[in-house]
mmJSON file of the N, C-alpha and C atoms, coordinates in Angstrom:
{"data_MODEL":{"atom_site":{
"group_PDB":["ATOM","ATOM","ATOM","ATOM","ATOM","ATOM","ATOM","ATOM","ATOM","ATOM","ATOM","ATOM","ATOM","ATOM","ATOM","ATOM","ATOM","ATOM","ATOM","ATOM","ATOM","ATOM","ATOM","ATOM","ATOM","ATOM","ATOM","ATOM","ATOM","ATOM","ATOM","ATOM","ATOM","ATOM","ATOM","ATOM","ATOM","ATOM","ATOM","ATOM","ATOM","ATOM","ATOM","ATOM","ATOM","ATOM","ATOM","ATOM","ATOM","ATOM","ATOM","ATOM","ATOM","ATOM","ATOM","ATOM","ATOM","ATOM","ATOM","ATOM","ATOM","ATOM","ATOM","ATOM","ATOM","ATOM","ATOM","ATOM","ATOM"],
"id":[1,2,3,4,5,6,7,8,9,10,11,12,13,14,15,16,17,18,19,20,21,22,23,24,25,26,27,28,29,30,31,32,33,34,35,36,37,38,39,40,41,42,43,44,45,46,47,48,49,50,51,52,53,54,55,56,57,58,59,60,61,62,63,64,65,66,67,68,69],
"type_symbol":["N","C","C","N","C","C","N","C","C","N","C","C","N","C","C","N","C","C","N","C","C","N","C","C","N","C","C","N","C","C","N","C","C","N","C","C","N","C","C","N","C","C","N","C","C","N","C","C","N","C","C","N","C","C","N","C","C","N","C","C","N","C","C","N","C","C","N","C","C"],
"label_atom_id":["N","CA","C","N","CA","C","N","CA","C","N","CA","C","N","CA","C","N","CA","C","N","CA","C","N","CA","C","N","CA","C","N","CA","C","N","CA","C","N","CA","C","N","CA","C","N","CA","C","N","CA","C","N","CA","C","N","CA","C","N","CA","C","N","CA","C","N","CA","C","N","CA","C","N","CA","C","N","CA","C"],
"label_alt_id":[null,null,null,null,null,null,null,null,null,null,null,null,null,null,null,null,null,null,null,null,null,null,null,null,null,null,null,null,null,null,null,null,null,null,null,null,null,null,null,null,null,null,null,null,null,null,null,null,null,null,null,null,null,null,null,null,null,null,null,null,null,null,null,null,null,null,null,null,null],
"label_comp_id":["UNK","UNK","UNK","UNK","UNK","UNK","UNK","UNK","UNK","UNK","UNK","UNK","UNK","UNK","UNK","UNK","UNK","UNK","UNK","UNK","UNK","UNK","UNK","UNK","UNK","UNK","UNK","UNK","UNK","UNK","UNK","UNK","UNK","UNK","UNK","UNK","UNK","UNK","UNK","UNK","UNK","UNK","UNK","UNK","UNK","UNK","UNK","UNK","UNK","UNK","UNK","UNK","UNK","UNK","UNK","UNK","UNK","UNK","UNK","UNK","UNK","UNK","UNK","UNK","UNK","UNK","UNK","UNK","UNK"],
"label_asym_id":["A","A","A","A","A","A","A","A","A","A","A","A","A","A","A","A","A","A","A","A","A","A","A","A","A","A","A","A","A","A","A","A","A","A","A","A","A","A","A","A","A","A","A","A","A","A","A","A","A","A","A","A","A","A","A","A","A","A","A","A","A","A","A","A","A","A","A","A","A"],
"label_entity_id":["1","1","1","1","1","1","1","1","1","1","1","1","1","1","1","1","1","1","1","1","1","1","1","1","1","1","1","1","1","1","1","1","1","1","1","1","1","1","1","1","1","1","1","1","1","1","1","1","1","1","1","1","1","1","1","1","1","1","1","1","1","1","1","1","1","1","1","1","1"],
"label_seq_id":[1,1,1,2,2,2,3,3,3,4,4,4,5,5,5,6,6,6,7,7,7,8,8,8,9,9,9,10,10,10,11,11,11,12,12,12,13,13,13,14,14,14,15,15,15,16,16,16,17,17,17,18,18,18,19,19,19,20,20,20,21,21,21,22,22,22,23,23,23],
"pdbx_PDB_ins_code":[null,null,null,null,null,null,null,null,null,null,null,null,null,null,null,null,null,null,null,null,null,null,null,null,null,null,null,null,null,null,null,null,null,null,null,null,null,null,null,null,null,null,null,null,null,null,null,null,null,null,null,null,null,null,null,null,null,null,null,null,null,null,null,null,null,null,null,null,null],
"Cartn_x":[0.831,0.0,0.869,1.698,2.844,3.694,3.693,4.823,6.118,6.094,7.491,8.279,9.782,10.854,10.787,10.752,10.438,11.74,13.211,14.239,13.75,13.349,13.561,12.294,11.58,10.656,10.831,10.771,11.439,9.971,10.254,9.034,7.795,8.492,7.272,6.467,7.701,6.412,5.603,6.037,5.546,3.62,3.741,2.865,2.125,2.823,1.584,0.866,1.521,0.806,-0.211,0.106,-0.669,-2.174,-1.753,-2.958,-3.781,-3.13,-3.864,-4.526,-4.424,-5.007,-6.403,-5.86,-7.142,-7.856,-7.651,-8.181,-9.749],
"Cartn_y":[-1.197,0.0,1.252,0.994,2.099,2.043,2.972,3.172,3.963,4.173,4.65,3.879,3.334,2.7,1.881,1.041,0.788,1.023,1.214,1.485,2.785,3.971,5.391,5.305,4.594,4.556,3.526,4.378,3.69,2.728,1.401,0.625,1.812,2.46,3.549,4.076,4.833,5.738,4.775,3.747,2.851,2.293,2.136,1.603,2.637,3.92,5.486,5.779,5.68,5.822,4.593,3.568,2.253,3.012,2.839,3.057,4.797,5.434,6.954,6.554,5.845,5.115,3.895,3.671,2.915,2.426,4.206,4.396,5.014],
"Cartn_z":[0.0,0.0,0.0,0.677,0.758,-0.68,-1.228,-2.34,-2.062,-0.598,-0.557,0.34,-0.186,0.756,2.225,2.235,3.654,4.82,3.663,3.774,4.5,3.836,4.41,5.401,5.707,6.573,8.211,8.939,10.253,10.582,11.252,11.851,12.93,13.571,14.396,13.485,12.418,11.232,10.666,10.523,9.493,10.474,11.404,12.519,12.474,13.147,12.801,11.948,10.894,9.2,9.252,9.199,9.316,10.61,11.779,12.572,12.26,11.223,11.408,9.942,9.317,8.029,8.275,9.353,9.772,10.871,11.464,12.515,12.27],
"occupancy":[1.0,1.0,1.0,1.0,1.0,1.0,1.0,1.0,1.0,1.0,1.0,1.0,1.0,1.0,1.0,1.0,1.0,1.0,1.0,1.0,1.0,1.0,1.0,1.0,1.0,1.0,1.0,1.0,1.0,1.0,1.0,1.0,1.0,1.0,1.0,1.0,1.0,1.0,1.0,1.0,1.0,1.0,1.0,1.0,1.0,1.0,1.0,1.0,1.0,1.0,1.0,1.0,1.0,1.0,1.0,1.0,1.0,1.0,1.0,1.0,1.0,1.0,1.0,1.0,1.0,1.0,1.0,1.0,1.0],
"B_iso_or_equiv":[0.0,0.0,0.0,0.0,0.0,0.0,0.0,0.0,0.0,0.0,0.0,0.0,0.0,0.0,0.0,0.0,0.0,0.0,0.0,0.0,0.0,0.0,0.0,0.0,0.0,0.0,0.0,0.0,0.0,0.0,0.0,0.0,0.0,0.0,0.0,0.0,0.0,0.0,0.0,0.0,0.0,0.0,0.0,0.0,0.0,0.0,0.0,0.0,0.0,0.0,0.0,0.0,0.0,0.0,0.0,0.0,0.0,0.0,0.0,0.0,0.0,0.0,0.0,0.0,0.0,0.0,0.0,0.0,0.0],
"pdbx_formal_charge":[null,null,null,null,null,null,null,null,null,null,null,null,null,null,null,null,null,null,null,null,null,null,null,null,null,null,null,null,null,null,null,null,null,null,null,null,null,null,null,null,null,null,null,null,null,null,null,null,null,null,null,null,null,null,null,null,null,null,null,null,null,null,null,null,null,null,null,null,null],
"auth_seq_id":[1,1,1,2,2,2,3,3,3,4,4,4,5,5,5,6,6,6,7,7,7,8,8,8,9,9,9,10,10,10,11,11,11,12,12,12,13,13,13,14,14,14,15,15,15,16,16,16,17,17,17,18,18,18,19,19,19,20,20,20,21,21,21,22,22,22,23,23,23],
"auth_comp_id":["UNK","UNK","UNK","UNK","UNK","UNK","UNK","UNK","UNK","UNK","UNK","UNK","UNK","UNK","UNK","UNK","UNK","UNK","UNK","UNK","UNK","UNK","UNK","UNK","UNK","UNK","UNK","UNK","UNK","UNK","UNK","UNK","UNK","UNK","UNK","UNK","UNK","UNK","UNK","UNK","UNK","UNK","UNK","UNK","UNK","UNK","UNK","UNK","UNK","UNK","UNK","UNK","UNK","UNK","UNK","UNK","UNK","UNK","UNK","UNK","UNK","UNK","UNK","UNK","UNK","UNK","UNK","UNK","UNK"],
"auth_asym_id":["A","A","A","A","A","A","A","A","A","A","A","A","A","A","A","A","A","A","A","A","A","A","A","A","A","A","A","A","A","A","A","A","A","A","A","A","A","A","A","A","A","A","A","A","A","A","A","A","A","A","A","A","A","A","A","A","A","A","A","A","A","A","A","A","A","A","A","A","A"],
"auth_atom_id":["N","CA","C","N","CA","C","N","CA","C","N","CA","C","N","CA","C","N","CA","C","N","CA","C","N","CA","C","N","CA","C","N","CA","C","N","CA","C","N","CA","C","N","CA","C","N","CA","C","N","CA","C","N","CA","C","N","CA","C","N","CA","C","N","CA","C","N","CA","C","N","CA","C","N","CA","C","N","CA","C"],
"pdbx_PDB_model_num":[1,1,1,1,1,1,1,1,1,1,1,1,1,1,1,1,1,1,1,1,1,1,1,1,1,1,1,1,1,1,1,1,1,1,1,1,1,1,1,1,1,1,1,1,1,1,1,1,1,1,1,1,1,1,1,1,1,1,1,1,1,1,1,1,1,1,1,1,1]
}}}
């Protein structure tokens, strides 16, 4: 779902984005 890097994306942002997406 994400099209950007998972490289430039730290696991926290990655979880935030995830729960403010489907919250």
């Amino acid at each position: 779902m994400f099209r950007f890097p998972n490289l430039l994306w730290s696991p926290k942002q990655i979880l935030l984005m995830h729960h403010f997406l489907f919250h």
